[in-house]
Every structure is written in structure tokens, then in C-alpha cells.
N, C-alpha and C positions, 0 to 999 in steps of 0.2 A: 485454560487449554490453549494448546500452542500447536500448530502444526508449520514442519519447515521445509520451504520449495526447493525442490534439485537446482541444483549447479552451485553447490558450494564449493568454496574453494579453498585452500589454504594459503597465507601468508607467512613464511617463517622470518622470525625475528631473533636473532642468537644474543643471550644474556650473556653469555660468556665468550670466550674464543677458544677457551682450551675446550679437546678434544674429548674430556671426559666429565664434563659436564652436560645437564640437563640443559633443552633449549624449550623457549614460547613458541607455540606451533596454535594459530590462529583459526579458526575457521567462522566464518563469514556468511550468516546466513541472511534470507528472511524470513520472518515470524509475521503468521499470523494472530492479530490481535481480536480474536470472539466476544469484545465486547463493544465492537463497534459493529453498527445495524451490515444488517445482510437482507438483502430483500433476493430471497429465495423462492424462482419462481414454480417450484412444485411443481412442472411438469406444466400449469398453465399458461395460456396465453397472454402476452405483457405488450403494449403499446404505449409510444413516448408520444404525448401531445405539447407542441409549442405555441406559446400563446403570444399572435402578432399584438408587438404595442399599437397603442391608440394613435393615429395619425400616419403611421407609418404604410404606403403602402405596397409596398416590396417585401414578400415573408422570406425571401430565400435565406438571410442572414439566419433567423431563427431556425429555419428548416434546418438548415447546416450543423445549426447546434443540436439541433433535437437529434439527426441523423450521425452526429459525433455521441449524443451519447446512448444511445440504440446501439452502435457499434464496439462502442467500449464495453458496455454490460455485456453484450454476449459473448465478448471474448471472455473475462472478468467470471461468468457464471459459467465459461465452457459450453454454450449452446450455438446451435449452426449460423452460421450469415443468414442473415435477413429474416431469421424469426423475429425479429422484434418490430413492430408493424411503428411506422411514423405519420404524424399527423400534424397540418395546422392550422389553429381556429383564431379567429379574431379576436380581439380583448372585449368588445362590446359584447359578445356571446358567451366568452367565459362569465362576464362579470354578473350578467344577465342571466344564465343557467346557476352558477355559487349561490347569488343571491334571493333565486325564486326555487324553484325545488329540485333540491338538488341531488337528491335521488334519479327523478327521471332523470337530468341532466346528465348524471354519469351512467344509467342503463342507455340514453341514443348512443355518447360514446363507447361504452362499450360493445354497443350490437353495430355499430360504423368499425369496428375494427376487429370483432368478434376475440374480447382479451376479457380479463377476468383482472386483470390487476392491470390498474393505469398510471404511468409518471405524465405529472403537470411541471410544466416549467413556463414561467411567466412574470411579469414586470422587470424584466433585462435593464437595469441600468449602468453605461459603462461612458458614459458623454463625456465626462471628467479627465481631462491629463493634467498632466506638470511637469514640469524639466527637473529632473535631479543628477546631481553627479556624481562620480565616483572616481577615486585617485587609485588608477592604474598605473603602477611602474613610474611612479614618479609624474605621469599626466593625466590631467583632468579630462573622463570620458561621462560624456554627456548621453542621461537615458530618459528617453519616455513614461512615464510610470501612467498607466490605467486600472485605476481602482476599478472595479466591476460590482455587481450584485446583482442576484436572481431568485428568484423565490422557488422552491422545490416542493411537490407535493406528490404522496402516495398512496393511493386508494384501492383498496382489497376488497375484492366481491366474492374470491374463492369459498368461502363459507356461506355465500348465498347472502350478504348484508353487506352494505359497505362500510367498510371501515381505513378511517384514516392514520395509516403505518408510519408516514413521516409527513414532517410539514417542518420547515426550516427556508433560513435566507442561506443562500453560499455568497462567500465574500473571498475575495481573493484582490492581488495586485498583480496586470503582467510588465514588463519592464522589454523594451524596445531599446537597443544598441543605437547611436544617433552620430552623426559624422558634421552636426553641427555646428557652422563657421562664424553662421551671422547671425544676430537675433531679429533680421531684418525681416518682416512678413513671414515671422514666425510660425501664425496659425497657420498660414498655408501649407509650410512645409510640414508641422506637423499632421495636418488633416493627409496631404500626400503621402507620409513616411506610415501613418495608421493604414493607410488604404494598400499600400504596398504589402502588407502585412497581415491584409486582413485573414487568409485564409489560417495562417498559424494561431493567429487570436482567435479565430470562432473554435478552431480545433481545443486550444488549452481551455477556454472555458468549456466546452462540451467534457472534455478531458475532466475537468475538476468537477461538473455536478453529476456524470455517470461515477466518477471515486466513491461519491457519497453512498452509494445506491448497493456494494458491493464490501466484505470483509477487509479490512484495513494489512498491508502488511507494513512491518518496520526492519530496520537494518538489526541485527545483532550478530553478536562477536564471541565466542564460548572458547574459551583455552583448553588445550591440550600440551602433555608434557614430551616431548620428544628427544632422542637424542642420536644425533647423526654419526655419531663413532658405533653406534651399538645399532648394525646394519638388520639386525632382526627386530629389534624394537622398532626402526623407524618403517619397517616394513608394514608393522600392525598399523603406524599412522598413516600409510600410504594406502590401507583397507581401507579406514574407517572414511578418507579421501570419496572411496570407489564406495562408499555405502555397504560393504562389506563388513559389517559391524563385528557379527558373531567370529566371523575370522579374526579380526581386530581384538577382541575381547579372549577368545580363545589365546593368544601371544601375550597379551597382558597378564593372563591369568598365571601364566608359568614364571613369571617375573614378584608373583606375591607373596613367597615361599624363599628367598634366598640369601636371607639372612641380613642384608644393606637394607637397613628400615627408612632409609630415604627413598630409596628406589622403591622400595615394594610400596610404600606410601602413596606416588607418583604414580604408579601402577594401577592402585584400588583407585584415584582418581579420574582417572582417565575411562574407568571400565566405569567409573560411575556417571562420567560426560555423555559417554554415548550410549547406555542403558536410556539415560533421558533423553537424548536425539531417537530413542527408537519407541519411547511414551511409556517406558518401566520405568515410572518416578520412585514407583518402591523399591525396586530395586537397587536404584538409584541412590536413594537415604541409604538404604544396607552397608553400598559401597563407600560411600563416602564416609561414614560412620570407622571405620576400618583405615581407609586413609588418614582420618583425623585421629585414631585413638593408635597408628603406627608412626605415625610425625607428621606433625601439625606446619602447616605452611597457607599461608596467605590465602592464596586463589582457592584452596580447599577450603577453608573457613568461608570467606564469601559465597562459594558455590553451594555449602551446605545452607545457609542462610536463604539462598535463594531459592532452591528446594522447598525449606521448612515456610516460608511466606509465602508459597501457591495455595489455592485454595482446596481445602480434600474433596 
């Protein structure tokens, strides 16, 4: 299953230059991917716990993260600012509650924050850099690399039991721009250039383990046939632009009957692209089916291929 977010747009790219031919007319989505976890919070209450490391005794950095990704999710799940309750506990108490019972453990947190489903986020290691460079324009630009890592956990009480919905490490690298002249008392400047920076690094890792917690989207690209001499035709693409599909289709449709079995081919395609952008996959087969057995061309052959490998 796929669903695709507003503000697509088109790119036109012209195969030809003459006038009376067909052009690639692009549209540019993102797609959700429903096979990656979704922690859907049912309407219950959800609270992010950061768990201070051992020795450290400043939690603001972790708060920061917990409160990046409190923020992220609620946008991410479309729920108001500041329903997501944030918290931070010390590692000696997490470790101490995991390890003895850990049930009550997670019922005090849950009646401390009165939520029904808890994010843990805990063992933050990111103390690692290194200089790497990159050949910009002909000169060598020097970057900070910070591998990270943190441990993610997600526990479910809404059924009245708790149950453990995810448990994973996030790993990521973030990369730091560097004006780097000397390698002279390196670590300082680099501990400086971190510190300078610190609020965008707590945000992208905060960033990167609320991603986890929420439906995945990716870029995708679906072809339509256009042709810019034939001012009605490019109008039905200028619909399906405006999400105006059914008008779209309806103009294609008078285009399937006119005897140019190229065109009427081009045609059934097109009505079969955005059948599927509107979730009539069946319909979809129908059409293309039609385009393929009125003249067969390429991006039809693939599109039908990509059709018939979804799952029913």
C-alpha cells in the first residue's frame, strides 16, 4: 500500500523538439512505505523518556534530544504541540528498574506521566570524531564526521500488558563543514567547532530516532505522456497537476477512440498512471492492459510490471 503526499509537482523534460510529438512529463512524489513500523498512538497518551548517562551530570543535552523527538512525532503522527509528555531519568534507575521488575518499573513511569505507551531512549554514544575530506571544485574541504549511536525502545500498555513494540540501536554519521587551516591543537578546535554546533547535532539526532517511531516516506518519480502542441491534451496534464484527476481522465478518455494507435495507447496510459495515484489499481491493470495490447512502448511495459508485482 502506498499513499502520496500533496504538493507534487511536475518536471517536464522534452524527448523531442518537434512540435508534434509526444513529451516525458514527470511527477514527483512521496510515497509512503507501510512496511516500515508506525507507532500509532490510538488516541493514547505517549511520553519520551531520556535516559542521563552514567557520570554525566548535566541532562539538558539528552532532554533536548528527548524534546526533538516529542516534537518530531507529533508533527509526523498530526497530533497537537505538547501532547507528548517528556521526561529524564538517570541511568543508575533505568538500569535498576530493566533489571529488577520491570513491570512496576514501567507502571511508576507510566502513572509519573499518566501515558499508556512509553519511548525509551538511552546509552547515547557520539564521543568519536575524525577529519575526513572532500574534493570540492577542485579543493580539498575538510569535515568533521560524528558517528553516533542510541538505543531506542517502545513499550505498549494500551492493551492493559506491556509489551515491547520496538527495541533497536539508531546509528547514524553527522558531518560538520570545517575552515580548517592548521592541524595544530586540533582537538580543541574541534571540541570548539562541536560545541558551536551543538544545537543542530542534538536536533538531527533527535530528528533521526523520532524518524524511527513514524511511517517512512521515499522520493518517487511516475511518468506521464504529454504533448505541448495539442493544447487540450496538455490541459488534462495540467488537471491531474491540480489533483483533478477525474477531469484529467475524462480528456484522456476522448483521446482513446481516434484511430493514432500511438496516441490512443499514450492515452490508456496515462488514465492508467492516475487511476493508480487515486488507489483503483484495478483499474489501473484494466488500463494499461489496453495501452499495451494498442502499442506497446516501454514505460507502459514497466508500469504494468509494477502493477502486477504489488501485493493483492
Amino acid at each position: 500500500l502506498f499513499t502520496y503526499k500533496a504538493g507534487l509537482f511536475f518536471i517536464i523534460s522534452y524527448i523531442i523538439t518537434s512540435c508534434a510529438v509526444p513529451n516525458a512529463s514527470y511527477i514527483n512524489l512521496e510515497v509512503a512505505d507501510y512496511t516500515t513500523f508506525n507507532l500509532d498512538p490510538k488516541g493514547y497518551n505517549v511520553a519520551v523518556f531520556g535516559v542521563v548517562p552514567k557520570g554525566v551530570r548535566d541532562s539538558t543535552k539528552i532532554a533536548m534530544i528527548a524534546n526533538t523527538v516529542a516534537e518530531k512525532y507529533e508533527t509526523d503522527q498530526a497530533m497537537e504541540d505538547h501532547s507528548v509528555a517528556v521526561y529524564t531519568i538517570k541511568s543508575k534507575e533505568y538500569k535498576e528498574g530493566i533489571e529488577g521488575n520491570s513491570t512496576e518499573f514501567y507502571n511508576e513511569l507510566s502513572e509519573k506521566s499518566n501515558s499508556q505507551i512509553l519511548v525509551l531512549i538511552n546509552d547515547l554514544k557520539d564521543s568519536d570524531y575524525y577529519i575526513a575530506t572532500v574534493e570540492n571544485h577542485y579543493e580539498i574541504d575538510p569535515l568533521i564526521l560524528i558517528p553516533y549511536s542510541i538505543k531506542l525502545k517502545v513499550i505498549d500498555n494500551t492493551n492493559n500488558i506491556w509489551v515491547t513494540v520496538l527495541d533497536k540501536v539508531v546509528k547514524d554519521t553527522l558531518a560538520i563543514s570545517s575552515n580548517i587551516t592548521s592541524y595544530t591543537n586540533i582537538k580543541q578546535y574541534i571540541d570548539a567547532e562541536i560545541e558551536n554546533h551543538r544545537a543542530s547535532i542534538i536536533t538531527e539526532i533527535g530528528k533521526s530516532i523520532a524518524a524511527e517511531l513514524s511511517t517512512k516516506w521515499n522520493n518517487h518519480s511516475i511518468m506521464l505522456i504529454d504533448y505541448n502542441s495539442d493544447q487540450k491534451w496538455h490541459n488534462a496534464n495540467n488537471k491531474a497537476k491540480n489533483f483533478e484527476f477525474e477531469k484529467a481522465i475524462e480528456i484522456w478518455m476522448s483521446y482513446t477512440q481516434i484511430g493514432d494507435k500511438e496516441k490512443e495507447s499514450y492515452a490508456a496510459y496515462n488514465i492508467a498512471v492516475v487511476c493508480h495515484l487515486m488507489g483503483e489499481d484495478s483499474l489501473a491493470k484494466d488500463w494499461i492492459n489496453v495501452s499495451l495490447s494498442t502499442f506497446r512502448f516501454y514505460e507502459a511495459t514497466t508500469f504494468a510490471n509494477y502493477l502486477n508485482s504489488k501485493k493483492r
